[in-house]
C-alpha positions in Angstrom: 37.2 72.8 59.9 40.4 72.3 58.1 39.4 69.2 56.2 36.2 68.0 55.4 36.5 64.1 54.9 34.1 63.7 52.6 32.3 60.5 52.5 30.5 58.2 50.0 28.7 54.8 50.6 28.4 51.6 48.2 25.9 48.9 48.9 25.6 45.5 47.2 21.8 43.9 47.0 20.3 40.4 46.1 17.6 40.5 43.9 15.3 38.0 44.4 12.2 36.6 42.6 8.9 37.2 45.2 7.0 34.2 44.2 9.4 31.8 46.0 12.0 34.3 47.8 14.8 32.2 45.6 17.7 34.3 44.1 17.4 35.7 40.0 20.2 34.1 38.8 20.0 35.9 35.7 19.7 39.8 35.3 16.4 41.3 34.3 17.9 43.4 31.1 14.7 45.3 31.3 14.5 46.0 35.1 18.2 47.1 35.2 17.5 49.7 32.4 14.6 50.9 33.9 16.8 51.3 37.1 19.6 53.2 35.0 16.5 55.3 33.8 15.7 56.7 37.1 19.0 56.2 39.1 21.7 57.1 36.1 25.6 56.3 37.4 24.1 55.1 41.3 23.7 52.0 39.9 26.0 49.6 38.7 25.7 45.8 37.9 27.5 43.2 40.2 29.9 40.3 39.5 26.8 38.3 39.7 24.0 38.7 38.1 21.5 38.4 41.0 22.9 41.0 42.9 23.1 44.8 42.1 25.2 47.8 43.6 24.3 51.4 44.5 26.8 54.3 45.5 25.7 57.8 46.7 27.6 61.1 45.5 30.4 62.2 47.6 29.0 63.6 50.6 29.9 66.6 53.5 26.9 65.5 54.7 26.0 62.5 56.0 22.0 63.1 55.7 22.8 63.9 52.3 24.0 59.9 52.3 21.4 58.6 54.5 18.8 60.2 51.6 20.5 59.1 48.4 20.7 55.7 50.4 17.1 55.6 51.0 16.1 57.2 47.8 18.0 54.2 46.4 16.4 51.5 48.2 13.3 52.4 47.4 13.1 53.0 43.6 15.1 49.8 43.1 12.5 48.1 45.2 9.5 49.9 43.1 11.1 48.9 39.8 11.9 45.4 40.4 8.0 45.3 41.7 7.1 45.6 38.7 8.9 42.5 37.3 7.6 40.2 39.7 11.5 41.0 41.6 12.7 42.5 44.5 15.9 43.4 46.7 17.1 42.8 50.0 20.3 43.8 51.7 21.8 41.2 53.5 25.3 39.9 52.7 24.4 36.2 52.4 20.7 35.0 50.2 19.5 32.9 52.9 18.8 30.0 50.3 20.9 31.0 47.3 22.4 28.5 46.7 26.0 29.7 44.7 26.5 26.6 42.1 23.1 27.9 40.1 24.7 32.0 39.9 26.0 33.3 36.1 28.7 36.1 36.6 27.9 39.2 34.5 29.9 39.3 31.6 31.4 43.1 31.4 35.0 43.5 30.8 36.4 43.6 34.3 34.0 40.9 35.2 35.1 38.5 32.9 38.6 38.8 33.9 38.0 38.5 37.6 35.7 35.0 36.1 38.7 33.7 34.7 41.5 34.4 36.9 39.2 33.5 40.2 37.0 30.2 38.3 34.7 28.5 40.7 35.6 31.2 43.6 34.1 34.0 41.5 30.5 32.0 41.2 30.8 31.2 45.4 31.6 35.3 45.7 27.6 35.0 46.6 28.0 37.9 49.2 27.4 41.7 49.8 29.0 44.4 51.6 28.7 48.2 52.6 32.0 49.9 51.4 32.5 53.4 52.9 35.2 56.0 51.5 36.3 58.5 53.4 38.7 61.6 52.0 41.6 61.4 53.7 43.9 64.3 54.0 46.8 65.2 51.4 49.6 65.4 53.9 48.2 62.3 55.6 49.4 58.5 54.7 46.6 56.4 53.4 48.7 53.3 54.2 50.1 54.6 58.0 46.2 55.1 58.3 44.9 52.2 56.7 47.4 50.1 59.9 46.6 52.0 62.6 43.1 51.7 61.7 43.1 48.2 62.0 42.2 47.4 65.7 38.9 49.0 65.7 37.6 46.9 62.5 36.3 44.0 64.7 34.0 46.0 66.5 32.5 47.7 63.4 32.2 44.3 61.5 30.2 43.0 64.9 27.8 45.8 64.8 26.9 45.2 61.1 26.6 41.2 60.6 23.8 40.3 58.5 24.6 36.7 57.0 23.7 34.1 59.4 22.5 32.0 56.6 24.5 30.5 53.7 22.1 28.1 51.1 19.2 27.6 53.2 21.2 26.5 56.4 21.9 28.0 59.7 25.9 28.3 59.6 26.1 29.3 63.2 27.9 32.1 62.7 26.2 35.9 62.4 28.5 37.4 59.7 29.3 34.6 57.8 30.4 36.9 54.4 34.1 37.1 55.3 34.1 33.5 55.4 33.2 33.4 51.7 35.6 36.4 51.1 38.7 34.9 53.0 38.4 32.3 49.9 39.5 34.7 47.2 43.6 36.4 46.9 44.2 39.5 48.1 41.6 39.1 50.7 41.7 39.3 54.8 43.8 42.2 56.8 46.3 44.0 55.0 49.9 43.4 55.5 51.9 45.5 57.5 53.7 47.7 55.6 56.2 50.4 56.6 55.2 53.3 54.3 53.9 54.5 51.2 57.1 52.9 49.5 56.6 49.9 50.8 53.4 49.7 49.5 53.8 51.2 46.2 56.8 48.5 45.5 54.4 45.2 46.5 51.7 46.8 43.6 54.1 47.7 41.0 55.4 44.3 41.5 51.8 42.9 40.8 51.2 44.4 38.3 54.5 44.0 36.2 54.2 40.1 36.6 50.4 41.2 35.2 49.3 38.8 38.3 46.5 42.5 39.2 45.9 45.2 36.4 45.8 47.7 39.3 45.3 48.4 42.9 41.9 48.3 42.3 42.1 44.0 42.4 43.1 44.5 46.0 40.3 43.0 48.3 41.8 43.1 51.6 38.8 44.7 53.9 39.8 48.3 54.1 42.3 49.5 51.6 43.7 52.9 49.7 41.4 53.7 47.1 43.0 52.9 43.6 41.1 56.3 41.6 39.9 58.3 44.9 42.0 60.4 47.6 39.8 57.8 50.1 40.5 54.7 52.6 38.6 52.2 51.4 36.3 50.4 54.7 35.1 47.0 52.9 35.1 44.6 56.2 31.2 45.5 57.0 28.3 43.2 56.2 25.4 45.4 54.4 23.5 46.4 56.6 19.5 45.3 56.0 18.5 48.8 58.3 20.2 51.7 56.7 20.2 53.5 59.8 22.4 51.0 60.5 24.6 51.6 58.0 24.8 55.1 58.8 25.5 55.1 62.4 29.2 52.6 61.2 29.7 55.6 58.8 29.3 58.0 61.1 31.4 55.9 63.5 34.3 55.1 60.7 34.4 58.8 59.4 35.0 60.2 62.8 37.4 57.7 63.3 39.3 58.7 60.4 39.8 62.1 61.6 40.2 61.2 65.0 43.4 59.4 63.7 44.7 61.7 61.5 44.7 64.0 64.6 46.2 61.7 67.5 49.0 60.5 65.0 50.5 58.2 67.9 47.7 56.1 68.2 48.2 52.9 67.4 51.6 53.8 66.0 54.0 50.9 65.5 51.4 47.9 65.7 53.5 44.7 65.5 53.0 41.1 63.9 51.1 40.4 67.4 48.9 43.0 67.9 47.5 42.2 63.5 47.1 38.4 64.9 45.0 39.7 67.9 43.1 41.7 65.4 42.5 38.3 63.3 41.7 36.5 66.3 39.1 39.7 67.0 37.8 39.9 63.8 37.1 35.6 64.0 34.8 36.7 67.0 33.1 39.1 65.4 32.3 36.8 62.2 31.3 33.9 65.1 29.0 35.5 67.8 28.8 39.6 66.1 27.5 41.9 69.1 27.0 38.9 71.6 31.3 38.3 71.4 34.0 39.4 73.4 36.9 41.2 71.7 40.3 41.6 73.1 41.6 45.0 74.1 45.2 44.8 72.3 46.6 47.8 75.2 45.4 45.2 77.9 44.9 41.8 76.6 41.8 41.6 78.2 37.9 39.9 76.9 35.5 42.5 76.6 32.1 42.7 75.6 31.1 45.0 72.5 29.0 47.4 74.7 31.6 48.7 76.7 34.1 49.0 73.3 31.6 50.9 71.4 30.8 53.2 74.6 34.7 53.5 74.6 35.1 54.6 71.0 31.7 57.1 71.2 34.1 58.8 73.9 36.8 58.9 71.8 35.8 60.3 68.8 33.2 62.5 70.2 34.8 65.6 68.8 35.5 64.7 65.9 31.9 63.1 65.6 30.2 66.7 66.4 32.7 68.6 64.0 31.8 66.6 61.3 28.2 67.1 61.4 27.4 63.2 62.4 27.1 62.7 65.8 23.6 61.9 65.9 24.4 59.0 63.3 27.4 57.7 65.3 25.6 57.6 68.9 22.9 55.3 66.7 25.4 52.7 67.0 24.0 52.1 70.3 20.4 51.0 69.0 22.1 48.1 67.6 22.7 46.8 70.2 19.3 47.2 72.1 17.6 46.0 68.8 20.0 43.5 67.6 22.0 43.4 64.3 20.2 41.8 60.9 21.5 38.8 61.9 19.6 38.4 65.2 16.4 39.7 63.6 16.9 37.3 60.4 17.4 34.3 63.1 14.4 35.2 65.3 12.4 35.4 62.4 13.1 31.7 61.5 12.7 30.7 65.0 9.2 32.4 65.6 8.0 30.9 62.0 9.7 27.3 62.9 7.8 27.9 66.4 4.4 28.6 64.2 4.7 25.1 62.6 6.3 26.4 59.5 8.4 24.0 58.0 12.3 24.7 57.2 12.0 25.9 53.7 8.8 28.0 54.5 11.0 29.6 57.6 13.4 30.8 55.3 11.4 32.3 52.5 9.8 34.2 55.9 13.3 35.5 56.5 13.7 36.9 52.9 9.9 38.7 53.1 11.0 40.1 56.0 14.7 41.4 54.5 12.6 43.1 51.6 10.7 44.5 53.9 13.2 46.6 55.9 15.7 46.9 52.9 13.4 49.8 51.7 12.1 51.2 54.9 11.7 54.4 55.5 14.1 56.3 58.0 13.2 56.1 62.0 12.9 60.6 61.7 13.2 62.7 58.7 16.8 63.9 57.7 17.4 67.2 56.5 19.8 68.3 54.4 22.7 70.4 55.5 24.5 70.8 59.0 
């Protein structure tokens, strides 16, 4: 293969104290050592101190994600055992409530604090970010628009915030909600080319209104220090299978376009408002939604668009070594998204005579829970 599109995967975490499921609003100094003990430059601290960030390596392999993932998961969970903590991977705390958080005061963090104020202390979310290596000859910003149209679908298939401070919101991926409230958020603009882009950041940041590129937030983006498009629009995903079946899908999609450079060439003002519209109905209903088809202007139902896209990037699935991961994408549906288990576990505890409160704390055992499960089948390395 010409190219390998190397991947790497970032996950944001709550951590949470077990006795009452509630959110640690301020950083254990002793349990993020010990987790920079065994985990080195994989983990990271968060804008808020109750939440924590991994990253794997850059990877050919996507087993060799899937492990460093898991490997992840689990020591964090082991260490924060031991301080009476855990962590779950959702992108809302079902009962944090945001007004009680303390940002992290590190350099960068502080600056963000300042220039966002109360937004930064209501940024009480958590996503999956996926880089993928894209191609020399190939334009990160032509790829970053034509990209676009299939970001509903993936968002749908990963929703895991149904809650936001101990109430039902109604909605299955309520994170880009919270998001949409900070600058620089939402879908990217369109822009014609690499100029055009390049002009709109030096323009930022010689009115210092961004340092760099890196204080873009839209929900995919050109990496501002790696040769990778940036995916940010997914929820984190509480199953890490999960999470590897929309890298899997994303990756392959990546090289699918990069190949087939007429596809989705020229999308207009219309067809990125459609894509809005698509990307409210994935927030609203996730897998349970109907999506319009932007070639046909017609409501359809995730199942068939996800079939649709497995055909399409089939190839390029089984070239890069990830098929297996991208066809998992169909077990969310059958199973259901974090979001649907999260609310059926409050339903069957309500149902038990459990009160509110106690339905919720239910809902964070259970995220711990599967946050450091073990994969479905053992991945080897290599392939």
């Amino acid at each position: 293969m010409d190219h390998p599109y190397t991947l790497g995967i970032e996950e944001e975490y709550f951590v949470f104290r077990r006795r009452n499921g509630t959110a640690q609003e301020v950083m254990s100094t002793r349990f993020f050592e010990e987790a920079r003990q065994a985990l080195g430059q994989q983990v990271t601290r968060e804008l808020l101190q109750s939440q924590i960030e991994i990253a794997t390596s850059p990877c050919c392999h996507i087993e060799d994600a899937g492990l460093q993932l898991v490997g992840c998961r689990q020591a964090l969970q082991d260490l924060a055992f031991k301080h009476g903590l855990g962590i779950i991977a959702a992108a809302t705390h079902p009962s944090a409530a945001w007004a009680d958080q303390y940002p992290t005061r590190a350099s960068r963090y502080g600056k963000v604090e300042q220039d966002l104020q109360m937004l930064a202390r209501r940024k009480m979310i958590c996503g999956m970010h996926v880089h993928v290596e894209v191609p020399k000859e190939q334009s990160r910003i032509e790829l970053m628009i034509r990209i676009l149209p299939f970001l509903p679908l993936l968002l749908a298939l990963s929703t895991s915030s149904p809650f936001w401070q101990g109430r039902r919101t109604g909605l299955m991926g309520y994170r880009q909600n919270v998001y949409a409230e900070l600058p620089r958020s939402g879908l990217p603009d369109l822009f014609r080319d690499e100029q055009d882009y390049r002009s709109y950041v030096d323009t930022l940041v010689a009115s210092h209104a961004i340092d760099d590129a890196s204080f873009l937030w839209w929900v995919i983006r050109p990496s501002s220090h790696l040769p990778t498009l940036e995916l940010r629009i997914t929820d984190v995903c509480t199953n890490v299978e999960h999470g590897l079946a929309i890298a899997a899908l994303y990756r392959s999609l990546v090289r699918h376009l990069c190949r087939k450079p007429a596809l989705n060439r020229g999308l207009t003002s219309a067809g990125r408002a459609i894509v809005e519209e698509n990307k409210w109905r994935a927030q609203r209903y996730g897998i349970h939604g109907l999506l319009i088809d932007l070639h046909t202007g017609e409501a359809r139902g995730v199942a068939g668009l996800l079939t649709e896209l497995l055909d399409l990037v089939w190839e390029d699935a089984e070239l890069l070594g990830c098929s297996e991961q991208a066809a998992a994408a169909q077990m969310i549906l059958r199973t259901g998204t974090s979001a649907d288990r999260q609310l059926a576990v409050h339903a069957e505890r309500l149902a038990a005579g459990a009160s509110h409160e106690e339905a919720v704390h239910a809902v964070v055992d259970w995220l711990a829970d599967q946050t450091a499960a073990p994969l479905a089948a053992p991945m080897a390395t290599g392939g």
